[in-house]
C-alpha positions in Angstrom: 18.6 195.8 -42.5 17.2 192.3 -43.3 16.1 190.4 -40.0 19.0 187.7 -41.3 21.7 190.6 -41.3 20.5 191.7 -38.1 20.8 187.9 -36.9 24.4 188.0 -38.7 25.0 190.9 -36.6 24.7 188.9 -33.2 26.4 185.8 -34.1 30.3 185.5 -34.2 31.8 187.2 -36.7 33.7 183.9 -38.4 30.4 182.4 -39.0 30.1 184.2 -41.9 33.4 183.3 -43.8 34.6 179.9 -42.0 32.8 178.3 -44.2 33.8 179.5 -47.5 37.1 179.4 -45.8 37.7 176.1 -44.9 36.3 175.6 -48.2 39.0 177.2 -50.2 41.5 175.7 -47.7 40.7 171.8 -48.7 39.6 172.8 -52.7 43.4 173.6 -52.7 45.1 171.1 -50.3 42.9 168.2 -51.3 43.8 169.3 -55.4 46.9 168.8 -55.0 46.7 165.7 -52.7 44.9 164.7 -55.6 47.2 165.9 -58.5 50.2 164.3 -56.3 48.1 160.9 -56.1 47.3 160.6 -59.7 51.0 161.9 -61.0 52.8 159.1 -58.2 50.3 156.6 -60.3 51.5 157.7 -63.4 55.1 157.5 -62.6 54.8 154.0 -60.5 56.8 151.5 -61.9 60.0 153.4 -63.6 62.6 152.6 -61.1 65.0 155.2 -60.9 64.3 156.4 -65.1 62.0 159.5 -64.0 62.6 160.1 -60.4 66.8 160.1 -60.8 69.2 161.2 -63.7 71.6 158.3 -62.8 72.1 155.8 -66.0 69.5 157.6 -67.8 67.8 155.5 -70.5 67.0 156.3 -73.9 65.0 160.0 -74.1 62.4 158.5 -75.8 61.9 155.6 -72.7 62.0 158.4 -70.4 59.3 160.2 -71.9 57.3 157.2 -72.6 56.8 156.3 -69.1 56.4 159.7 -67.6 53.8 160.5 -70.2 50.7 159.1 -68.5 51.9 161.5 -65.4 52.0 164.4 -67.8 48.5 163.6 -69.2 47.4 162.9 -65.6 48.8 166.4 -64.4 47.0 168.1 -67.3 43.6 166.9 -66.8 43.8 167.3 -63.0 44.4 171.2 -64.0 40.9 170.9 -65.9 39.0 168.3 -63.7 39.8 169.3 -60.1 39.1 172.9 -60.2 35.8 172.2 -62.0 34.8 169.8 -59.2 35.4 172.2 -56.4 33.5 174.5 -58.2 30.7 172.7 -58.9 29.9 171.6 -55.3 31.0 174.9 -53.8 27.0 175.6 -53.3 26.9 173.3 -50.5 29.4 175.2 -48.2 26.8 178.4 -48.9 24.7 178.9 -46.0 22.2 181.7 -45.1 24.7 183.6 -43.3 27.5 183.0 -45.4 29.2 186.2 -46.6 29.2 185.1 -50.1 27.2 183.9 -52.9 27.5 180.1 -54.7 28.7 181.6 -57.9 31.6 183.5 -55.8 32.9 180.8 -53.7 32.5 178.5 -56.6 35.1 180.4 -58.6 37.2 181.3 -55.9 37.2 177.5 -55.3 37.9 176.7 -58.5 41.0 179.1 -58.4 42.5 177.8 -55.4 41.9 174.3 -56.6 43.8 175.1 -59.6 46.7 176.3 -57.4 47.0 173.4 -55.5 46.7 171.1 -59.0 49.2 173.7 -60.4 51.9 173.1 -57.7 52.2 169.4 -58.6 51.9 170.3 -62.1 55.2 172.5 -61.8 56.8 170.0 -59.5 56.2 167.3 -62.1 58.0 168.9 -64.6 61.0 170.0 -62.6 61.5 166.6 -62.5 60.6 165.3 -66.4 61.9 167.9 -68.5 65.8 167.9 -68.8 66.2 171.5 -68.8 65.9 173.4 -65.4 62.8 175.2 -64.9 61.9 178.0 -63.0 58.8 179.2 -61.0 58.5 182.5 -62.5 59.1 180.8 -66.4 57.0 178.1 -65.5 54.4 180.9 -64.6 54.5 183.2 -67.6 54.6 180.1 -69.8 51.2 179.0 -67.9 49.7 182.6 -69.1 50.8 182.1 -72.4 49.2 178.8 -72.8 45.8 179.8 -71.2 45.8 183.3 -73.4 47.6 182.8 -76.8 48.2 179.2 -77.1 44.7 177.5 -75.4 42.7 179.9 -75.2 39.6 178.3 -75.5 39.1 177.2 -71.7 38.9 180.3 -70.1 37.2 181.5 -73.1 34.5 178.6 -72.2 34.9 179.3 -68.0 33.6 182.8 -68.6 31.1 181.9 -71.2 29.5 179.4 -68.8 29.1 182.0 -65.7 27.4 184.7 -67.9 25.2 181.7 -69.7 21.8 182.7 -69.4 18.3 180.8 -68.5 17.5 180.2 -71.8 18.8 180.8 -75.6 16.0 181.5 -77.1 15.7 185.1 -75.4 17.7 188.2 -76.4 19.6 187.4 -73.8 20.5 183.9 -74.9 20.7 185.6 -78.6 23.8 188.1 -77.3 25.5 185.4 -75.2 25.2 183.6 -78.6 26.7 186.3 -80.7 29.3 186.9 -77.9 30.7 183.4 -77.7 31.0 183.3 -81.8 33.0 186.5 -81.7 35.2 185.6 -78.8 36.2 182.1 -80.3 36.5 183.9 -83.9 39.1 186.7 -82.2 40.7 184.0 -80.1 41.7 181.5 -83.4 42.2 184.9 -85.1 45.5 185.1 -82.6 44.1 188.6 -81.0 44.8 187.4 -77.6 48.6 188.2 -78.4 48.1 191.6 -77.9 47.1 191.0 -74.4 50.0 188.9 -74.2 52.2 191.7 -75.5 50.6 193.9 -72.5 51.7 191.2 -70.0 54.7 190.8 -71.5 54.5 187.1 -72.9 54.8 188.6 -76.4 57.0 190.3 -78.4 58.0 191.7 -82.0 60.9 188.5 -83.4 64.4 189.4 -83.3 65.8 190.1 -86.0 67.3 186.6 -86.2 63.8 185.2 -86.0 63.0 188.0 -88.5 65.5 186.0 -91.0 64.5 183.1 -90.4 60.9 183.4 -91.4 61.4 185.7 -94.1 64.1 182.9 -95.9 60.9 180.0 -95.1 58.4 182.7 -96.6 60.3 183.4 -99.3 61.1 179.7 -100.6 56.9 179.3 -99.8 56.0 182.2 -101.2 53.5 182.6 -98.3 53.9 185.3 -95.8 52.8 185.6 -92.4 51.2 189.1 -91.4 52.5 189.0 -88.1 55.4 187.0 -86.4 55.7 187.0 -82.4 58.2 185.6 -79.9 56.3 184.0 -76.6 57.5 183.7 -73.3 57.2 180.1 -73.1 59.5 176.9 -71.8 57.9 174.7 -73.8 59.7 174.2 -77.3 57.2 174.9 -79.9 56.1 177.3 -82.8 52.3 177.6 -83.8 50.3 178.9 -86.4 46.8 180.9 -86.9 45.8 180.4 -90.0 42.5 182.9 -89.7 44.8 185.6 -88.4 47.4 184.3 -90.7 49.8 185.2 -87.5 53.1 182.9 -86.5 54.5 183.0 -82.5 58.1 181.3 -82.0 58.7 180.3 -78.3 61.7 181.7 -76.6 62.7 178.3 -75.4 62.9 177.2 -79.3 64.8 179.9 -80.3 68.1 178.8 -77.9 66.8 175.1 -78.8 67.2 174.9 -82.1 69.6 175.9 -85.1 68.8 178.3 -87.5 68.0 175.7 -90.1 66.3 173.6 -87.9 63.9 176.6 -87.6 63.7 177.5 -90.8 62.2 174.1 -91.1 59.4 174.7 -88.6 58.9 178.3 -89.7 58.0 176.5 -93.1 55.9 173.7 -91.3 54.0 176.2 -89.6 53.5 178.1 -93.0 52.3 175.4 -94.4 49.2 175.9 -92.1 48.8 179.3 -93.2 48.0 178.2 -96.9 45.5 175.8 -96.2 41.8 175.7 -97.4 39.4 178.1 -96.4 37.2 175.2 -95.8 40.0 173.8 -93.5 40.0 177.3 -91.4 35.7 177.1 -91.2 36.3 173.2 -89.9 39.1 174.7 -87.1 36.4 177.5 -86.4 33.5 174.4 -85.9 36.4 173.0 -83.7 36.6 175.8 -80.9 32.8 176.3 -81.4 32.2 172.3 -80.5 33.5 173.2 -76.6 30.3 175.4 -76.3 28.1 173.0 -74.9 30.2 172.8 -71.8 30.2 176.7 -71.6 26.0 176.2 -72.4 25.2 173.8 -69.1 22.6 176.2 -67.3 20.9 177.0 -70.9 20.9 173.3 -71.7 20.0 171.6 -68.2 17.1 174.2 -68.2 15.3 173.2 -71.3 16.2 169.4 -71.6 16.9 168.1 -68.3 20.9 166.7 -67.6 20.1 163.7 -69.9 20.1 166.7 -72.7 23.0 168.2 -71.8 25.2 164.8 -71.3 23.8 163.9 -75.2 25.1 167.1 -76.1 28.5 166.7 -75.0 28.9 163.3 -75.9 27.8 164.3 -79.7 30.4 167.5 -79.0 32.8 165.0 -78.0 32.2 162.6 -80.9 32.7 165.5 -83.4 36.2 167.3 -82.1 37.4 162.9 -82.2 36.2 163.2 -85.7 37.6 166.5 -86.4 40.6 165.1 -85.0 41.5 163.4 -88.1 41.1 166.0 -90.3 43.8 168.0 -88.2 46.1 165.4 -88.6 46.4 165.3 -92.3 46.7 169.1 -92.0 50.1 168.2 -89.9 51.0 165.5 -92.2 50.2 168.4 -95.4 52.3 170.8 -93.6 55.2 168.5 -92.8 55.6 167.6 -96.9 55.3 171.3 -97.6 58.4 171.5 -94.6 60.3 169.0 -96.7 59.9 170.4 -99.9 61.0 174.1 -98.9 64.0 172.6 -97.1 65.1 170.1 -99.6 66.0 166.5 -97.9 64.6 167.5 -95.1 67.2 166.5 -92.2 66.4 169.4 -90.9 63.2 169.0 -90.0 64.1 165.6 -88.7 66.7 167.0 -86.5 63.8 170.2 -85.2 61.4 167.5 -84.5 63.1 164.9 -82.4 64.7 168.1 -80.5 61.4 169.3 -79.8 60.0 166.5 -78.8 63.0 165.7 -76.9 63.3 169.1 -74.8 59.3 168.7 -74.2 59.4 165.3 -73.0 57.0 164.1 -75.6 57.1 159.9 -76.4 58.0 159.3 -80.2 55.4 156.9 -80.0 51.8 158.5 -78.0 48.1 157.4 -78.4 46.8 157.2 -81.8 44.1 159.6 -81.4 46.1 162.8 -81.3 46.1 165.9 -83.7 49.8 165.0 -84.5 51.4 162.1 -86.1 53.7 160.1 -83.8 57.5 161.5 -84.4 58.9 158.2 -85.4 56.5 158.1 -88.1 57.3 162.0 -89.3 61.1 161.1 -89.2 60.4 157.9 -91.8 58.6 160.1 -93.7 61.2 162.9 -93.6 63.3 160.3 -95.0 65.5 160.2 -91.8 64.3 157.2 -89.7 65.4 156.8 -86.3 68.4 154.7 -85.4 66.4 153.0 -82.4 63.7 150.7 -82.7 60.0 152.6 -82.2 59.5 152.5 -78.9 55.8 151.2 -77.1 53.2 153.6 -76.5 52.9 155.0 -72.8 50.9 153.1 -70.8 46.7 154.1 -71.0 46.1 151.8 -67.1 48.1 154.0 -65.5 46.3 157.1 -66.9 43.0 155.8 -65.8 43.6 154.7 -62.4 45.4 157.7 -61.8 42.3 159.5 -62.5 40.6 157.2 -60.7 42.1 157.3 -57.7 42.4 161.4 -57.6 38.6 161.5 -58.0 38.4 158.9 -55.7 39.8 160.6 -52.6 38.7 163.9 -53.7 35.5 162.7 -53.5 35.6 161.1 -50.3 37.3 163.8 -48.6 34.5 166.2 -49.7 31.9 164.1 -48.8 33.5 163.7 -45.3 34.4 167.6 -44.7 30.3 168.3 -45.7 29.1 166.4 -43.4 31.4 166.7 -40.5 29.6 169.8 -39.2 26.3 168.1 -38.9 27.9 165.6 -36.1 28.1 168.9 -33.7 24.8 168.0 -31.1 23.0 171.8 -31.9 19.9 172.3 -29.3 21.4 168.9 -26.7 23.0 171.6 -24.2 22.8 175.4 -23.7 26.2 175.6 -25.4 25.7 177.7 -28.6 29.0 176.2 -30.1 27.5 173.3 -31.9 24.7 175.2 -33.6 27.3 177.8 -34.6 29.2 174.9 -36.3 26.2 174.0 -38.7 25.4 177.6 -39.6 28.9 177.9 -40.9 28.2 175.0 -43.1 25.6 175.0 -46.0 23.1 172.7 -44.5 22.6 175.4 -41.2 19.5 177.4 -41.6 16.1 177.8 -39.2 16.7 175.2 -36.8 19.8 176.2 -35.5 19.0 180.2 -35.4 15.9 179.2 -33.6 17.9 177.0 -31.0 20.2 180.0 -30.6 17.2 182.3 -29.5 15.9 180.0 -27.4 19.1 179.3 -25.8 19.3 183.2 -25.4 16.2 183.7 -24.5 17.1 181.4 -20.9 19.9 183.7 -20.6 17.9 186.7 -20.5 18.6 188.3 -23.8 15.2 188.5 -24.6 15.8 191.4 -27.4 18.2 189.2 -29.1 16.4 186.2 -29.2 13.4 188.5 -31.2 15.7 189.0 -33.7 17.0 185.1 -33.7 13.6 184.0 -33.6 12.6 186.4 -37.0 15.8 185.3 -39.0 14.4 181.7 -38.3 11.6 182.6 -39.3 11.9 184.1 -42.3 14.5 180.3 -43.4 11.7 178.4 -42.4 9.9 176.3 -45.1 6.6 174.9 -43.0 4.9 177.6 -40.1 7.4 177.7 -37.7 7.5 177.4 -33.8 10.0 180.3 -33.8 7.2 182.8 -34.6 4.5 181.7 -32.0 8.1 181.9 -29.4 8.0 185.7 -31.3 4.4 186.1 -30.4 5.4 185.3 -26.8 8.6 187.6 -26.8 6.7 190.5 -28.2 4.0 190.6 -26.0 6.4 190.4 -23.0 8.3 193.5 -24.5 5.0 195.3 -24.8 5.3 195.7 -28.4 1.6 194.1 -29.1 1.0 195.5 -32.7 4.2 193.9 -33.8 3.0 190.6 -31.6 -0.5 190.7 -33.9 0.7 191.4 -36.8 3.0 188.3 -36.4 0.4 185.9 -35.3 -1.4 187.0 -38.8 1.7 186.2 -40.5 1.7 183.0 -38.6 -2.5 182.2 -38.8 -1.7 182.4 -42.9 1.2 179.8 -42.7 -1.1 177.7 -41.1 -4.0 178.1 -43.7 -1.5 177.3 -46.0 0.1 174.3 -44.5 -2.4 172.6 -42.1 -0.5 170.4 -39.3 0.9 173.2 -36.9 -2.1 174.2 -35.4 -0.7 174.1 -32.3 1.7 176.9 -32.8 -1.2 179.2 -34.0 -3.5 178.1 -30.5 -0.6 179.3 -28.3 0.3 182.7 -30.4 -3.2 183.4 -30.4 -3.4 182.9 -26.3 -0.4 184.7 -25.8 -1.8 187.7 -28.0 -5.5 187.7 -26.0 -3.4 188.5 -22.7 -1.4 191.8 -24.4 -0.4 193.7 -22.7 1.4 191.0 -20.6 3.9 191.6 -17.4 7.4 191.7 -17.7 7.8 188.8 -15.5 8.1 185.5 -17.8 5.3 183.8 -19.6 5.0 179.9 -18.9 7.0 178.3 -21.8 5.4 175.7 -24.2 7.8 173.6 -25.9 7.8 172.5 -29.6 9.7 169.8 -31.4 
C-alpha cells in the first residue's frame, strides 16, 4: 500500500469522492441553469406566441422566433458538457478516488443531462405535437447513433488520441478514425440501432412507397429502415446506399407526400462518386477536435486553434456543395412526381411539425422552404417571413457561458477560503484535500495536528504522504526524522534523513530541515518522552 493510500486510509472516508461529487452535482445543475438561461434569451420577446397556444400566429412566426432557442438548446448539448469536462482536472486531488479522464467524462455526462432536461422541456413547449419523455429519449439515441453520428464518434476518438501521430500508435488511432467515420456515413450504426430497438425493417406500406419512388427513378435503395424518431424527417446514405423513414413521418404525411421524399432522398443515392468522397472529407474535417492532445503536443494550442479554424473554414465551404446536392435532389423529386404539389405539401409539413422557420440563416446545408416551394412551382400564400433573430442566439450563448463560468470559478475556489493549519480543528484542511488544489500542506498540518493529540503512529504516515506530494525538501520529513526516532525505529529515521540530505543537495534553501533531522538522528535511540519541537513555515 502506497504511503498516500495509507494516508487515505486515516482520513474521512468522503474525502475521497466529495469532490468529484459535488463536481458532478453543479456540472449538471449549473448546465441546465445555463441551458434554461440561454433558451429564456432565445424566447424573450414573443409575448404569449411560444410560451401559450392562445391566438396562435402563423406556424411559420412561431417557428421563426423560437428558432434561436432551438439553436441555443442544441449547442448547449455540445458546449456545456465539453466545458465541464474540460476543467474536471481541477476537482482531482491526490486523494481523490478517481482519475481526471474519469471525472471528466462523468462530468461531461451529467452536464449533458442537465442541458438535456431543458432541451426536452423546450420542445414540449415548441413543437405542436405532444411529446413524451421516453420518445423524446429513444429519438435522442437515434440522432446520436444513426442520424449524427459523428460526435460521439469524435468524443471517443479524442480520449483514446495518443501523444503523438507519428508513432504506431498515432498510425492505428489514424486508421481507426477513417474506418469508424467510413462505417458511420456507410449507415452501419443502424444495426446497433435495430439492437436497441430505434430501427426496424419498413412496413409494408413504407415498403410500397419506396418501391413506386424507385421504380419511377430507376434507383434502388439496398436497404430501407423505419427509426424511432419524433422528429419528421427521412435521410439518405449514399455510401451505404441505405434509406431510414422516421416513425413520426410515416403518421405525418400522405402516401404521396412520401413518395415525394422517398424520391428526394433517392435522389441522394445517385449522386457522383466524387460527391460521396467530398461527404467522406466532410465527417473526416471534425477530426481535429477528436486530435487535441496529438496536436497541442507537437504545435502548441496556437496549432491546434489554426487547425480548427482551417477545419471550420472547410465544412462552411463544403457547405455549399451540400446544398446544391439538396437543390439536385429536390428537381429529381419533382420530376419523378410530376407537378410536384406533393413535395410542396411533404415539405411545409415537415417543416411545420419540426418547428423549422421557412426562412433560417443562409449558411445551412438546406435551401430555405419558401424558396423550395417557388421552385416546386407551389409558392406560398404568405409573404416570406424574416429570418430568426442571430442577437438573440449570441447573447444567449453568452450569457450561459457567462454564469457557467462564474459559478465554476466561484465553486474552485470556495474550498481554499477554509483557514487549514489556524486552529487544531482538522475540518478546514479536510475541505482543501477534497478539492484539487489540497495536496502536502494540508496532510502535513493534519500530522502535526495529530501528532499534539498523541497519535504519533498516525502522524508518521501523514507526515510520509506529505512527503512524498511535496515539490521542494519538505519540513514534513525532518518532523518524520523526529517521529521515528521517538518510536525507536532508527534505520527507518536514517534512511529518511538520506532521502531528505539528497532533497537538499538538490534544492539548496532548506538547510535547516536537514540540521534538525540530522540532530534528531545523532541522539537515536531517543526516550519516549517528547522531543522539543522546532517549528517550520
Amino acid at each position: 500500500m502506497s504511503a498516500l493510500d495509507q494516508a487515505r486510509a486515516l482520513l474521512p472516508s468522503w474525502v475521497g469522492w466529495a469532490g468529484p461529487a459535488t463536481y458532478l452535482l453543479m456540472a449538471a445543475l449549473v448546465s441546465a441553469l445555463g441551458a434554461r438561461l440561454a433558451t429564456a434569451i432565445g424566447l424573450a420577446g414573443q409575448g404569449k406566441s411560444a410560451e401559450s397556444k392562445e391566438a396562435e400566429p402563423h406556424w411559420t412566426e412561431r417557428a421563426r422566433l423560437a428558432f434561436p432557442a432551438r439553436a441555443l438548446s442544441a449547442v448547449c448539448l455540445v458546449v456545456l458538457p465539453a466545458f465541464w469536462a474540460a476543467f474536471a482536472h481541477l476537482w482531482v486531488g491526490p486523494l481523490t478516488l478517481c482519475s481526471p479522464l474519469e471525472l471528466g467524462i462523468a462530468a461531461g455526462l451529467a452536464a449533458l443531462a442537465g442541458t438535456a432536461t431543458m432541451h426536452f422541456r423546450l420542445l414540449r413547449l415548441v413543437l405542436p405535437n405532444p411529446l413524451t419523455l421516453r420518445y423524446w429519449l429513444a429519438g435522442m439515441l437515434t440522432l446520436a447513433i444513426v442520424i449524427r453520428p459523428i460526435l460521439p464518434i469524435a468524443v471517443v476518438l479524442a480520449l483514446a488520441a495518443p501523444e503523438s501521430l507519428w508513432t504506431g500508435a498515432g498510425a492505428a488511432w489514424v486508421a481507426s478514425t477513417v474506418a469508424l467515420l467510413a462505417l458511420a456515413m456507410s449507415g452501419v450504426s443502424l444495426l446497433i440501432a435495430r439492437a436497441l430497438g430505434l430501427a426496424r425493417p419498413p412496413s409494408k406500406r413504407l415498403q410500397a412507397i419506396v418501391a413506386a419512388a424507385a421504380e419511377r427513378a430507376g434507383q434502388s435503395p439496398r436497404a430501407t429502415f423505419e427509426l424511432r424518431w419524433p422528429m419528421v424527417n427521412a435521410a439518405a446514405f449514399p455510401m451505404g446506399g441505405v434509406l431510414v423513414f422516421s416513425d413520426a413521418a410515416l403518421r405525418t404525411l400522405e402516401d404521396d407526400e412520401l413518395e415525394a421524399i422517398a424520391a428526394h432522398e433517392l435522389g441522394h443515392l445517385s449522386e457522383p462518386r466524387s460527391i460521396q468522397a467530398l461527404r467522406m472529407v466532410q465527417a473526416t474535417l471534425w477530426v481535429p477536435l477528436a486530435a487535441a492532445r496529438p496536436i497541442v503536443a507537437a504545435y502548441g494550442v496556437a496549432g491546434y486553434g489554426l487547425a480548427v479554424l482551417a477545419a471550420m473554414a472547410a465544412i462552411l465551404w463544403l457547405r455549399r456543395i451540400m446544398r446544391r446536392m439538396e437543390q439536385r435532389a429536390d428537381a429529381e423529386a419533382r420530376e419523378q412526381v410530376g407537378d410536384g404539389g406533393s413535395l410542396a405539401r411533404a415539405l411545409e409539413k415537415i417543416y411545420q411539425a419540426n418547428a423549422v422557420p421557412a426562412v433560417g440563416w443562409a449558411r445551412g446545408t438546406h435551401p430555405h422552404l419558401y424558396d423550395r416551394l417557388i421552385a416546386a412551382g407551389h409558392p406560398p400564400a404568405y409573404p416570406r417571413p424574416k429570418p430568426p433573430s442571430r442577437i438573440r442566439l449570441y447573447v444567449g450563448m453568452l450569457a450561459a457561458m457567462i454564469v457557467t463560468a462564474v459559478l465554476l470559478i466561484a465553486a474552485t475556489w470556495a474550498p481554499t477560503y477554509a483557514a487549514c493549519g489556524e486552529t487544531d480543528d482538522e475540518w478546514p484542511c479536510l475541505v482543501w484535500l477534497t478539492s484539487g488544489y489540497g495536496g502536502s500542506w494540508e496532510l502535513g498540518t493534519i500530522g502535526e495536528i495529530r501528532e499534539t493529540q498523541g497519535q504519533r503512529s498516525d502522524a508518521i504516515v501523514l507526515y510520509r504522504a506529505a512527503a512524498e506530494l511535496a515539490y521542494e525538501p519538505s519540513p514534513d520529513l525532518a518532523r518524520l526524522v523526529a517521529l521515528l526516532v521517538l518510536a525507536g525505529r532508527c534505520e527507518e529515521a536514517a534512511a529518511t534523513a538520506e532521502q531528505l540530505k539528497q532533497q537538499v543537495a538538490h534544492s539548496p534553501g532548506a538547510e535547516e530541515h536537514l540540521t534538525y533531522a540530522q540532530a534528531i538522528l545523532a541522539s537515536c535511540p531517543l526516550s519516549l518522552s517528547p522531543a522539543p519541537r522546532v517549528e517550520y513555515q
